[in-house]
Backbone bond lengths (Angstrom), bond angles and torsions (degrees), N, CA, C in turn:
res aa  C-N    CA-C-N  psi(-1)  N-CA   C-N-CA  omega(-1)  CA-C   N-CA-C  phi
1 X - - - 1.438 - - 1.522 110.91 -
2 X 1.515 119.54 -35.87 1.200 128.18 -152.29 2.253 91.38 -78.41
3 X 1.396 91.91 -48.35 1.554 103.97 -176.18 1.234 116.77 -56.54
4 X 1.499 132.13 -24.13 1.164 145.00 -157.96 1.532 106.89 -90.98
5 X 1.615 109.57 -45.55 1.484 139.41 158.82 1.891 108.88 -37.86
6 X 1.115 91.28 -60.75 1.676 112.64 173.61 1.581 116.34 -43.96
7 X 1.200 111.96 -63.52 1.255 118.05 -164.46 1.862 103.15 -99.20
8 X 1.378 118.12 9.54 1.500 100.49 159.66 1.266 112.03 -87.83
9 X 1.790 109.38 -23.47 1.636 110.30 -166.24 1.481 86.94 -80.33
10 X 1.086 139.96 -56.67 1.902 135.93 -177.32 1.310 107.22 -17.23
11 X 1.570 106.36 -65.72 1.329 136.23 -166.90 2.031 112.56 -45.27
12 X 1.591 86.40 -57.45 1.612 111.25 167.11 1.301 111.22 -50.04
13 X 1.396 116.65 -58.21 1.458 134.05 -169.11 1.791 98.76 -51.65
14 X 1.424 111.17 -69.08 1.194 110.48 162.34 1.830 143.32 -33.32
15 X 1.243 84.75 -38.62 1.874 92.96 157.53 1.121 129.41 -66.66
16 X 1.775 88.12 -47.04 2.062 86.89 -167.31 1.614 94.43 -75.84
17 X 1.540 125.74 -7.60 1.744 92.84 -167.36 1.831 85.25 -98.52
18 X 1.352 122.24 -3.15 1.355 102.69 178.06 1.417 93.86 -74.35
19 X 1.310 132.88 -57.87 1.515 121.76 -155.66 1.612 115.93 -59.21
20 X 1.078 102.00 -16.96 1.404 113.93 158.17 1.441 151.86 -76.25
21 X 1.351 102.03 -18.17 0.932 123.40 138.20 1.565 139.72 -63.33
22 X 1.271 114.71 -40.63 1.295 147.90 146.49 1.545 141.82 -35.53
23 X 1.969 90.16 -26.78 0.998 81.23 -175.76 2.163 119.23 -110.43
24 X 0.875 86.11 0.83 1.949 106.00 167.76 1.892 91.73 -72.89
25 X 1.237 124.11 -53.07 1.515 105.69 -176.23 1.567 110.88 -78.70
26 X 0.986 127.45 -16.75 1.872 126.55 155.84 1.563 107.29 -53.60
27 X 0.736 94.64 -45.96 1.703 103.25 -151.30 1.920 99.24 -84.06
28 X 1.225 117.26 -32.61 1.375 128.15 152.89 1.381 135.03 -56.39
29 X 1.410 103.56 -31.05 1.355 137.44 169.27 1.600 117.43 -46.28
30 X 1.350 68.51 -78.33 1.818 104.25 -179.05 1.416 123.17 -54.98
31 X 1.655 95.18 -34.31 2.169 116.71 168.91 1.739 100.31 -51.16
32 X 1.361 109.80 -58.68 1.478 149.48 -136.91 1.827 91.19 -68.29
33 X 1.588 101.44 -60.95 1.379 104.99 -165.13 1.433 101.05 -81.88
34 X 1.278 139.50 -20.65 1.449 144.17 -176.67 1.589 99.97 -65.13
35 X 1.740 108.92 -68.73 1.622 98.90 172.71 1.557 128.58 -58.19
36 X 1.258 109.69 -7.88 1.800 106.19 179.13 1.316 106.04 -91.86
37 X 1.780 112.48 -18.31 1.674 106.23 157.86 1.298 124.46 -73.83
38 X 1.263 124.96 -23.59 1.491 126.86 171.64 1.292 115.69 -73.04
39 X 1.295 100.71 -39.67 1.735 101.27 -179.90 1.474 109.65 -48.94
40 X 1.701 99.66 -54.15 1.584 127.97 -153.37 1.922 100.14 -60.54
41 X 1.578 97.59 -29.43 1.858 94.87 177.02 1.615 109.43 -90.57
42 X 1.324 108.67 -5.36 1.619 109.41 169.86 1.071 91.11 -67.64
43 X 1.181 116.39 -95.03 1.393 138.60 -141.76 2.083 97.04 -51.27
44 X 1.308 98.43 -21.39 2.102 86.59 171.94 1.361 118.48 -101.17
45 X 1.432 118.38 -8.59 1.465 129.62 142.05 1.789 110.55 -52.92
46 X 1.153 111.56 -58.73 1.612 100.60 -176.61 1.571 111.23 -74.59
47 X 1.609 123.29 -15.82 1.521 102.95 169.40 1.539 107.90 -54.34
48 X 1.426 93.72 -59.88 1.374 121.16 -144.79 1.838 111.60 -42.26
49 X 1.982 89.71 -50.51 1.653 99.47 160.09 1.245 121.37 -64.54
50 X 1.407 128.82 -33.44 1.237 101.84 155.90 1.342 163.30 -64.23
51 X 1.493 95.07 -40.12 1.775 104.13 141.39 1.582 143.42 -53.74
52 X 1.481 89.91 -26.39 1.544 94.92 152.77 1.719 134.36 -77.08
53 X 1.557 88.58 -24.81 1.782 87.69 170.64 1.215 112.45 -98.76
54 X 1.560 118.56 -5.92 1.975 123.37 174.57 2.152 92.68 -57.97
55 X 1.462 88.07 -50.80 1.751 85.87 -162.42 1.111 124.48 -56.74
56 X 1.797 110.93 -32.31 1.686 136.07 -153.89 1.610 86.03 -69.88
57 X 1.560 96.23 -67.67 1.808 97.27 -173.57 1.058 107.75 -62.70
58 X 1.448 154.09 -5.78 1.611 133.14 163.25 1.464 89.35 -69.40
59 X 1.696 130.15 -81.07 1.281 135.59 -139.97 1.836 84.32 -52.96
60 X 0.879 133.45 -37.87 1.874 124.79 -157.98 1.689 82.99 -67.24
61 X 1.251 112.84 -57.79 1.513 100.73 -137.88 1.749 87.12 -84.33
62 X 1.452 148.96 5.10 1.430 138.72 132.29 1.256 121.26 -54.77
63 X 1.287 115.04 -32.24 1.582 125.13 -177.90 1.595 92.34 71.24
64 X 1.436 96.77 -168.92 1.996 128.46 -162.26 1.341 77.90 -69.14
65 X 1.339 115.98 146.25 1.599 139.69 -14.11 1.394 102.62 -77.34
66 X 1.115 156.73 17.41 1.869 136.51 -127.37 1.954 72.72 -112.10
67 X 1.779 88.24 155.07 0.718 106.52 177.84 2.050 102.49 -177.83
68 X 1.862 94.19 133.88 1.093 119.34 -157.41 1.748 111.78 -120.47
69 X 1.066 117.87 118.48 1.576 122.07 -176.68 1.652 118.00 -113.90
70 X 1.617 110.13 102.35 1.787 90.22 -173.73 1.502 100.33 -125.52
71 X 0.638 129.45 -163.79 1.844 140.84 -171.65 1.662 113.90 -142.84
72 X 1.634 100.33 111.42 1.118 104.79 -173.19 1.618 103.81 -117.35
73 X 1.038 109.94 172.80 1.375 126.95 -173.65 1.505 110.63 -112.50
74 X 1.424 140.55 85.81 1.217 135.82 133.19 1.204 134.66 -32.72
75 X 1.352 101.93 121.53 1.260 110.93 -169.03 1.900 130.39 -88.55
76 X 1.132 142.40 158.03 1.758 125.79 -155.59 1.760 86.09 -73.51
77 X 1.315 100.02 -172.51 1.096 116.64 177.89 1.729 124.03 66.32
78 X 0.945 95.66 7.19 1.547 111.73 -175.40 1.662 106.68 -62.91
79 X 1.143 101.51 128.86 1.685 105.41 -179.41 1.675 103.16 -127.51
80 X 1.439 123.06 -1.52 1.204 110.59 153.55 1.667 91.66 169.40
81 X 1.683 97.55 162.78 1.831 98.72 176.61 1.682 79.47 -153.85
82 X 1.170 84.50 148.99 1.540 101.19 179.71 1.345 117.85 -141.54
83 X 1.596 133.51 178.67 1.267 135.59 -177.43 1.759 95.36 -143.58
84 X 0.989 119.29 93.72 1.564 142.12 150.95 1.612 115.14 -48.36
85 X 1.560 106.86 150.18 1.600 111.27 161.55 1.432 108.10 -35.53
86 X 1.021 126.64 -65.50 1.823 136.02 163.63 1.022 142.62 -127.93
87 X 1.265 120.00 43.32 1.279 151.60 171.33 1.518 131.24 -133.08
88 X 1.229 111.57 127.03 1.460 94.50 175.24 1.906 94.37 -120.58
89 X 1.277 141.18 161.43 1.292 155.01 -168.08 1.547 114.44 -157.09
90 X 1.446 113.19 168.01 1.225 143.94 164.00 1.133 117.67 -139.67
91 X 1.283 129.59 146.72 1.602 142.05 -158.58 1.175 126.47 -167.05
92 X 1.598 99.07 81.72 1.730 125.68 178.00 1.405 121.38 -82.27
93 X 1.677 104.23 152.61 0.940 122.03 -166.14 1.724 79.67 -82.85
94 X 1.517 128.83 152.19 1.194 122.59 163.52 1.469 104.49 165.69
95 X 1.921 119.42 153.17 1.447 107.26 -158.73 1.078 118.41 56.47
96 X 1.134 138.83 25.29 1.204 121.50 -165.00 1.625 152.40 46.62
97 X 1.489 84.24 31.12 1.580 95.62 -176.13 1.973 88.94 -162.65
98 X 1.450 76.49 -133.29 1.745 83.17 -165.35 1.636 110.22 -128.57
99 X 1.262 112.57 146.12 1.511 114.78 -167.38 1.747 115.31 -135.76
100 X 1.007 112.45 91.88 1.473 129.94 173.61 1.608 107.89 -39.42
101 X 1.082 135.57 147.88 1.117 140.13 157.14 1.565 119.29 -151.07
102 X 1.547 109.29 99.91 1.340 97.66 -139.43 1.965 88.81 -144.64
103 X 1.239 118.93 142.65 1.427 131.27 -165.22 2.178 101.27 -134.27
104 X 0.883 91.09 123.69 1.747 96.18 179.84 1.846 103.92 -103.22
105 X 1.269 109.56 150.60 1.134 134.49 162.46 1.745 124.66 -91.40
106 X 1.499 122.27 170.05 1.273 132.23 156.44 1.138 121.62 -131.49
107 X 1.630 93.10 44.11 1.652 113.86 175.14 1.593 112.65 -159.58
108 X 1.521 105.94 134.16 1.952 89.88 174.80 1.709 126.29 -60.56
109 X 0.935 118.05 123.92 1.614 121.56 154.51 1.463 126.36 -118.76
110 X 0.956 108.12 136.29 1.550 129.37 161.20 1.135 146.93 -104.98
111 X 1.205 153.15 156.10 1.589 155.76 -152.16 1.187 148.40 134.26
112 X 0.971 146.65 -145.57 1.604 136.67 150.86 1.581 96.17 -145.25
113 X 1.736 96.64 157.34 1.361 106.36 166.68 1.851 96.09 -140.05
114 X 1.327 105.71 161.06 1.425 132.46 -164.91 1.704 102.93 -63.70
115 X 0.808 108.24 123.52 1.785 118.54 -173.69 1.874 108.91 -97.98
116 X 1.426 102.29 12.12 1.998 115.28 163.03 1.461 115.55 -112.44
117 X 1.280 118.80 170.95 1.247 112.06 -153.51 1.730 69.29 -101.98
118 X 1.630 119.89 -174.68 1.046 128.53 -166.75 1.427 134.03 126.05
119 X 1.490 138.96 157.91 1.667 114.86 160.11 1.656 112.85 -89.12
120 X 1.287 128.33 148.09 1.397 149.02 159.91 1.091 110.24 -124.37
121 X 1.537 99.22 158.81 1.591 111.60 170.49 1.578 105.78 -91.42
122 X 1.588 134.19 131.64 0.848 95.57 158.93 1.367 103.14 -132.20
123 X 1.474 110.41 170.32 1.739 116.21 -150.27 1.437 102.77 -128.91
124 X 1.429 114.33 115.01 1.397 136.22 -179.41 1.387 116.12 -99.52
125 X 1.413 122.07 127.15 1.462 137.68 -147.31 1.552 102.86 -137.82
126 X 0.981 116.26 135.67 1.528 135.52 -179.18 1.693 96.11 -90.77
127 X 1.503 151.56 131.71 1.463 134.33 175.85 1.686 92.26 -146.76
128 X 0.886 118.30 158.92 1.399 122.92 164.76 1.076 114.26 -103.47
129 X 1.386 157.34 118.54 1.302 156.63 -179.18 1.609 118.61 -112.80
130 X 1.222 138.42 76.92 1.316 157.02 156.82 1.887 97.95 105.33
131 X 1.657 110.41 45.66 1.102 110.83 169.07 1.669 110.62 85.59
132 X 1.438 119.70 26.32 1.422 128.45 171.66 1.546 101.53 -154.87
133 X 1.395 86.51 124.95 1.627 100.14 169.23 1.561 116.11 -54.08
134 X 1.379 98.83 135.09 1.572 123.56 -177.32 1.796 108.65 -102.32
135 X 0.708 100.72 -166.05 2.050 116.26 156.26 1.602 109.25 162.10
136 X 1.661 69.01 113.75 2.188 91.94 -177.31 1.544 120.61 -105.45
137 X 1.624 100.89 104.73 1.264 106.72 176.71 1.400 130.00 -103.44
138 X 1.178 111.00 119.63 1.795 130.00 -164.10 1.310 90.61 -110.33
139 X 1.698 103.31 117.96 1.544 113.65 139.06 1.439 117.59 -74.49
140 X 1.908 106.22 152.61 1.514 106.30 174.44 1.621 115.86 -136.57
């Protein structure tokens, strides 16, 4: 009886120092995959603006009527995207702070884009606005 007593606490003993061992590589783990998600919404914030400014400058440099529709992928963490006089951006929460992702023009544009992570279409328009080319991009 006494031996039996013996070797469950061994047994125990053996667990708790494995989980302990165990637990600096969890916890490393867990660091590891958190920053490859932050990265992973950088790096689809900067497609995403880029494909949005690949299209802007085709439809500008066709001028009125052209018009271009592609589907981008927003990425989580999104704390805002906007469309500027010449700029369009995204602006994630990430690192622990905040991360601009932001592309300028040498032309005005205007629009909105979708402030959730997700796919949309969004649709880029050549317009003339009081006799100067514009380009209005609407997420949908």
């Amino acid at each position: 009886m006494d031996k039996r007593g013996q070797s469950g606490l061994e047994y125990m003993m053996i667990v708790i120092i494995a989980m302990l061992l165990m637990t600096p590589a969890i916890q490393k783990g867990t660091t590891l995959l958190s920053d490859m998600k932050q990265e992973t919404n950088v790096m689809q914030a900067k497609q995403t603006i880029n494909s949005i400014s690949d299209a802007t400058e085709s439809v500008f440099a066709q001028g009125e009527p052209a018009k271009i529709t592609i589907n981008a992928k927003f990425p989580e963490n999104i704390n805002l995207s906007s469309v500027g006089s010449r700029e369009v951006m995204i602006r994630l929460n990430s690192y622990g702070g905040i991360t601009d992702i932001v592309n300028r023009f040498d032309f005005n544009v205007t629009g909105t884009l979708p402030q959730e992570n997700g796919y949309y279409d969004i649709i880029i328009t050549a317009v003339k606005i009081s006799g100067v080319t514009w380009v209005n991009i609407t997420g949908e």
